[in-house]
KEGUVO-279235 format. One line per 4 residues: number of its first residue (from 0); their letters; for each residue x, y, z of C-alpha. Coordinates in steps of 0.001 Angstrom, whole numbers, always signed. Layout:
N
NUM> A> X:Y:Z ~ ... .
REM end
This chain:
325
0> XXXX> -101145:-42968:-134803 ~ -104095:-42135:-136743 ~ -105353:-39181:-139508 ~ -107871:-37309:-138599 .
4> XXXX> -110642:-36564:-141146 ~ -112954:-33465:-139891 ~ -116061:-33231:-142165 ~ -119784:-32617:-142324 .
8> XXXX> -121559:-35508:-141970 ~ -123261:-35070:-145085 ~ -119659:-34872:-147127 ~ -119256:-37710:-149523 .
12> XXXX> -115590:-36910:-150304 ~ -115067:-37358:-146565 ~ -116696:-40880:-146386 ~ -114857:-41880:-149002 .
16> XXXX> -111405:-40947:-147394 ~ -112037:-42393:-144624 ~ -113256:-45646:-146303 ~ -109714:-45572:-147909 .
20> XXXX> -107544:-45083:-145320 ~ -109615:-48094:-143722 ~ -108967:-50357:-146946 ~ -105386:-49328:-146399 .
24> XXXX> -105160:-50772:-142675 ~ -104366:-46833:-141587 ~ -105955:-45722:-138191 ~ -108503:-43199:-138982 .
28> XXXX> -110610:-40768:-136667 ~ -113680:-38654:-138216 ~ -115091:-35909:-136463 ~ -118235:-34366:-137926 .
32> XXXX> -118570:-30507:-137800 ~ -122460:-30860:-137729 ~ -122602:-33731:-134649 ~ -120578:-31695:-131953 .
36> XXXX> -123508:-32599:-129945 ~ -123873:-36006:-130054 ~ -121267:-35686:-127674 ~ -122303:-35475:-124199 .
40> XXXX> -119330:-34152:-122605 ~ -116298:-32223:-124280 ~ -113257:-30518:-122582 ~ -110024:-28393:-123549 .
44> XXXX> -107738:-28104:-120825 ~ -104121:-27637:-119404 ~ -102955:-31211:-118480 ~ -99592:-30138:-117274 .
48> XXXX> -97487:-32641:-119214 ~ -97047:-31697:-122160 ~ -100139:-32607:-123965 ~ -102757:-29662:-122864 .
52> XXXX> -105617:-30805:-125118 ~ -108456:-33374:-124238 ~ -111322:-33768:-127028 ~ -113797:-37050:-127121 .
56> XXXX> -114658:-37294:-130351 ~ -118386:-36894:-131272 ~ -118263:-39981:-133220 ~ -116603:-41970:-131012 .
60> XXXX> -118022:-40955:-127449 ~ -115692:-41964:-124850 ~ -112621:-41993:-126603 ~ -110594:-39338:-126015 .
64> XXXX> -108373:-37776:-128967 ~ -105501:-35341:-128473 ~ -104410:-33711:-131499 ~ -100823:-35019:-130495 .
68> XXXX> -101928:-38243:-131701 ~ -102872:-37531:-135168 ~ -100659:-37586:-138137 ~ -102576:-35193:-140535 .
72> XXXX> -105405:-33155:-140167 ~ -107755:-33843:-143515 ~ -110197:-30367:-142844 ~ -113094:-30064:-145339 .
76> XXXX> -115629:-27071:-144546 ~ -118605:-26640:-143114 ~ -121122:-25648:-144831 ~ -124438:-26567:-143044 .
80> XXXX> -125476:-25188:-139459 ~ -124480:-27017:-136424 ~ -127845:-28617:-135265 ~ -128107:-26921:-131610 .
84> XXXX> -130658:-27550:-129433 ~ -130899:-23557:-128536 ~ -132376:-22077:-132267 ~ -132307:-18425:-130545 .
88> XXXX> -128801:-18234:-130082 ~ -127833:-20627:-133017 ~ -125450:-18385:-134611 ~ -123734:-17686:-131436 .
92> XXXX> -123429:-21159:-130582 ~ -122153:-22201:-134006 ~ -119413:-19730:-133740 ~ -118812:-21064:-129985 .
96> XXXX> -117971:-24352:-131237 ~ -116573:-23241:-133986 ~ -114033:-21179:-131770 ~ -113355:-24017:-129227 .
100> XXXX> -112859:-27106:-131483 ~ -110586:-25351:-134038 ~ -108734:-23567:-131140 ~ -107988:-26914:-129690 .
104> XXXX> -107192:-28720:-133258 ~ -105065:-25803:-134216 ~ -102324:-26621:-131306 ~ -101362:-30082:-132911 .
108> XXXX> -98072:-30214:-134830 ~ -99913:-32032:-137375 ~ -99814:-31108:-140983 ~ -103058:-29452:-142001 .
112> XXXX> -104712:-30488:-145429 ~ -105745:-27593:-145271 ~ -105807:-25045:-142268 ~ -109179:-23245:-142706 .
116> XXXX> -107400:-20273:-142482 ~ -105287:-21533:-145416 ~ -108963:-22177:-147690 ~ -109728:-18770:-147355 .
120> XXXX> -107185:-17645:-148528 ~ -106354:-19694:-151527 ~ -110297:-19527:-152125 ~ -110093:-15644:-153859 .
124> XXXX> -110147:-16648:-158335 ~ -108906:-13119:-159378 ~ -105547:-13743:-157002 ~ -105305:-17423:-158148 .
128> XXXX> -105430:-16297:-161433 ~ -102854:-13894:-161506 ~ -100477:-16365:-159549 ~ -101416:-18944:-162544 .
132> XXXX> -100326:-16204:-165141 ~ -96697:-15550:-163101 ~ -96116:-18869:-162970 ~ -96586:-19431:-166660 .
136> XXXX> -99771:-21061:-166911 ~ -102520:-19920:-169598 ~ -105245:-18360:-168261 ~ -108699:-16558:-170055 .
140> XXXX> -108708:-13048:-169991 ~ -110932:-11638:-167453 ~ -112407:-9041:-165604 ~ -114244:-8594:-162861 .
144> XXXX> -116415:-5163:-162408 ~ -119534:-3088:-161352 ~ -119858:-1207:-164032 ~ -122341:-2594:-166602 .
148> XXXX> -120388:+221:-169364 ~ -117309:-1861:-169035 ~ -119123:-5153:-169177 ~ -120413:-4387:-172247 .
152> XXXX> -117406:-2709:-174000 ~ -115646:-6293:-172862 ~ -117941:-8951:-174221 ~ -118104:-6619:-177615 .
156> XXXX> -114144:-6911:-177982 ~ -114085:-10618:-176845 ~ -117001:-11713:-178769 ~ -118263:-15374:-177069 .
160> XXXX> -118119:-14989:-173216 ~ -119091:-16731:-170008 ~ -119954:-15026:-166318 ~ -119237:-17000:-163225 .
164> XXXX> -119342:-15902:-159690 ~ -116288:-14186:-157764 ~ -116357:-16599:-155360 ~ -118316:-19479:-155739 .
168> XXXX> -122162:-20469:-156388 ~ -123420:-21952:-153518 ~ -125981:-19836:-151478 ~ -128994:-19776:-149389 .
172> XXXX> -132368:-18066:-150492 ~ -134608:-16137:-147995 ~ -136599:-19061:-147585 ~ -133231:-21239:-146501 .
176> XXXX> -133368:-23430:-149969 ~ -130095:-24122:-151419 ~ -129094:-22851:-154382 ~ -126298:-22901:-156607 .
180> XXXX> -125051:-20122:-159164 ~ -123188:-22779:-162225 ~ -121109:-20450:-165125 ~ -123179:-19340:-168103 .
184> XXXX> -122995:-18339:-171394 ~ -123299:-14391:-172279 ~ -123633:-12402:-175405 ~ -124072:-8953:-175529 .
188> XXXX> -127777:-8774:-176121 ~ -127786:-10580:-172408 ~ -126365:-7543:-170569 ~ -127749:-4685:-168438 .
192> XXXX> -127410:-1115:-169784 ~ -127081:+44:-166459 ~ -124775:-962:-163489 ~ -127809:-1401:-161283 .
196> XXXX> -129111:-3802:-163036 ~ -126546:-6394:-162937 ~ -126919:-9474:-161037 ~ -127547:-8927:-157532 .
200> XXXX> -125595:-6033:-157284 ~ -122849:-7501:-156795 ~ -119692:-7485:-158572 ~ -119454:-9443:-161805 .
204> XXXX> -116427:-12120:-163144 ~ -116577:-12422:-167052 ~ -114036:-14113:-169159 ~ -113268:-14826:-172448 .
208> XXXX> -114577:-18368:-173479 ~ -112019:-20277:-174550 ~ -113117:-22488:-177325 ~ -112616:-26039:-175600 .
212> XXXX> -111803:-29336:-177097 ~ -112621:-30914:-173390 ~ -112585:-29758:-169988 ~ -110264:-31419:-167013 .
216> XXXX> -110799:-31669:-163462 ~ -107711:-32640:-161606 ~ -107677:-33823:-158097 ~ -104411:-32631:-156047 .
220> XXXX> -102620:-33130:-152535 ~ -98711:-32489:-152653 ~ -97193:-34160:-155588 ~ -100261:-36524:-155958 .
224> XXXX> -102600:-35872:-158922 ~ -105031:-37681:-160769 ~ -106881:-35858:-163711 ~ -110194:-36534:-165824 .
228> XXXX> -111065:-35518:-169280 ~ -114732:-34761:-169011 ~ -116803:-34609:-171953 ~ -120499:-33344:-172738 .
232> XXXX> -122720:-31344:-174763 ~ -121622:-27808:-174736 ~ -123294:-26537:-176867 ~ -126424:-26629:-174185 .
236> XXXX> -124319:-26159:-171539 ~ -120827:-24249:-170991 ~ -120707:-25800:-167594 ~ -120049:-29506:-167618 .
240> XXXX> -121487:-29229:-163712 ~ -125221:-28748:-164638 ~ -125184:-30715:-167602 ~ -127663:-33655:-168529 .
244> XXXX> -124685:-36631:-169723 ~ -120908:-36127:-168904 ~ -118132:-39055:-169117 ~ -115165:-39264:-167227 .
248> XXXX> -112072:-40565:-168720 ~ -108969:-40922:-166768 ~ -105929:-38505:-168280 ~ -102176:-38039:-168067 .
252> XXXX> -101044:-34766:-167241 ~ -97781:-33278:-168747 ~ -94643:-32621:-166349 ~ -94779:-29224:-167220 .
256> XXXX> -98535:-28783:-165898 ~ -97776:-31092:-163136 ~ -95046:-28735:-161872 ~ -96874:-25220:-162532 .
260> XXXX> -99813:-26646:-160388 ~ -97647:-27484:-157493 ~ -95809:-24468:-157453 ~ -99459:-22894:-157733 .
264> XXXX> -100564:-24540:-154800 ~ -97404:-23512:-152744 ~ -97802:-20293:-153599 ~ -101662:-20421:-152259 .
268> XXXX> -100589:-22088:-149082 ~ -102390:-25561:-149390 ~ -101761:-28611:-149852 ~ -105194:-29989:-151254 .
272> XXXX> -107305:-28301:-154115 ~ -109554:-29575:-157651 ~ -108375:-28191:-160464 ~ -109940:-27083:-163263 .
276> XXXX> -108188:-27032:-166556 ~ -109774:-26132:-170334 ~ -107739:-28104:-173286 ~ -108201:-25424:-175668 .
280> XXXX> -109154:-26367:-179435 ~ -106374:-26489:-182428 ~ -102943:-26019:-180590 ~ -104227:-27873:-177132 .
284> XXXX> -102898:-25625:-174537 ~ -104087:-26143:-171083 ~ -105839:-23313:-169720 ~ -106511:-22496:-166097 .
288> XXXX> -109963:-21474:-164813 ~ -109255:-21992:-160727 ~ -108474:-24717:-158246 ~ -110830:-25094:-155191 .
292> XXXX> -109165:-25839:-152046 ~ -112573:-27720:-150606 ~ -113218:-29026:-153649 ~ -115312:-32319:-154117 .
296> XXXX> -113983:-35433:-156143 ~ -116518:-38428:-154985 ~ -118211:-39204:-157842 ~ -115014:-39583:-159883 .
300> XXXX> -114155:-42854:-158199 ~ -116750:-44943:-160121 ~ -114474:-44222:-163246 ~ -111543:-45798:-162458 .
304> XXXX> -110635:-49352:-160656 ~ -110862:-49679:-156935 ~ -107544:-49806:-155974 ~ -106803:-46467:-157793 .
308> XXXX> -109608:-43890:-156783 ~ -108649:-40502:-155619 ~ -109845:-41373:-152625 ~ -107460:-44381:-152242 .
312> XXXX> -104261:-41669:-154071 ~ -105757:-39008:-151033 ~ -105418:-41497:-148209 ~ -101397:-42426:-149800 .
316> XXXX> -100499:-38750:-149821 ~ -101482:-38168:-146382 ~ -99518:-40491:-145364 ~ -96836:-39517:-147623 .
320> XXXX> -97059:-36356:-146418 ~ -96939:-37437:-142363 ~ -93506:-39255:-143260 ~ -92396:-36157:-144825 .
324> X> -93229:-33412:-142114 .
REM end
């Protein structure tokens, strides 16, 4: 039977799992959030024997996949509109489809990796982090407020700080441009007097910066993980994201860290998330900042041989994981 990868069209990391599960000789199906109608015809109905779902995929037109047949379920969100034909009623019709496909998909005993419901979830930083700190993992001291007194009286005990978003940075502008909010840099002399003055309104996350000898991005599903070093210039950037020149250099993680993040991820719900870590300066502790349960690891298969991409060590797991369920 095959895995089913559903994911915008426009997702890399979805390609690429689906070109490895291909270079593996596993059956793979890919269903594209933003293509639903490319399809001309779609139905969910009561068969009567056993197997009430009936779905042609929109990239395959004319097959027919029931969510019996797949092994896993490899779900990345959508995050761009689905392109209907009716712009009046767009958002209603996004949410129709959004209602019928997932309704269907959910009724498979397939392992999910991971149920949307599941991302949401895990997604909140504040409750990651306090998992991290019960399970024994180091993480900065933060805090997350309104109040621009409290801000202040924070950055002046903690000295060197950086401000990141609550949730995460990727929005839409009044003129539909895309836009993306990376983790900066504050001293004191940065911040509002007043709490309506901070940024957007909204509530702020500041932290501690933890003085870094290197940042690491791991990429996890189950037991798998494969982690980076990544390097750059942070002294004009604190975010290795928007920076100019960043290398990539394939790490080992300790059994210790390898365990905590499991247990994290458990305790979240999911199966699948990026982590990433700060290897603090002097005694080289590894400090959490958050895991991602959408996260993105493309790019990060140029940096290591073909036959060992995350890609390739995603596609294993899920199969792993089928023979396990």
């Amino acid at each position: 039977m095959p895995h089913l990868v559903v994911a915008p069209s426009t997702d890399l990391s979805g390609d690429l799992v689906v070109e490895a599960f291909k270079a593996l000789g596993v059956g793979v199906w890919r269903l594209c959030q933003d293509h639903f109608f490319d399809c001309p015809e779609w139905e969910c109905r009561e068969l009567g024997d056993g197997d009430p779902l009936l779905i042609p995929s929109s990239s395959m037109t004319g097959v027919e996949l029931r969510p019996s047949q797949v092994e896993t379920i490899f779900y990345r969100p959508l995050r761009v509109p689905v392109s209907s034909p009716n712009v009046d009623a767009g958002e209603f019709i996004e949410r129709e489809w959004r209602h019928f496909v997932m309704g269907a998909l959910l009724q498979s005993a397939a392992p999910w990796v991971n149920s949307p419901y599941a991302n949401v979830r895990a997604s909140h930083k504040t409750w990651q982090l306090h998992l991290a700190r019960k399970l024994g993992l180091a993480v900065p001291d933060t805090l997350v407020t309104t109040s621009a007194k409290h801000l202040r009286k924070f950055v002046a005990r903690k000295g060197a700080c950086v401000v990141k978003p609550v949730s995460y940075g990727w929005f839409q502008d009044s003129h539909s441009n895309e836009r993306v909010m990376y983790t900066r840099r504050v001293v004191l002399d940065d911040l509002p007097q007043r709490s309506d003055q901070l940024l957007l309104g909204s509530p702020t996350l500041i932290q501690e910066e933890v003085s870094r000898a290197f940042d690491v991005r791991m990429t996890v599903l189950g037991r798998w993980m494969q982690a980076f070093a990544i390097s750059w210039d942070q002294e004009s950037d604190v975010d290795w994201r928007s920076a100019a020149d960043v290398s990539y250099t394939p790490i080992d993680v300790a059994r210790e860290i390898r365990e905590k993040v499991y247990s994290l991820h458990q305790s979240l719900g999911i199966h699948f998330g990026t982590v990433d870590f700060v290897v603090r300066k002097g005694d080289g502790a590894w400090v959490f900042l958050e895991t991602n349960p959408a996260g993105q690891w493309g790019w990060l298969d140029q940096h290591v041989g073909k036959g060992d991409t995350p890609s390739v060590g995603i596609a294993r797991a899920l199969v792993s994981l089928h023979r396990s369920a």
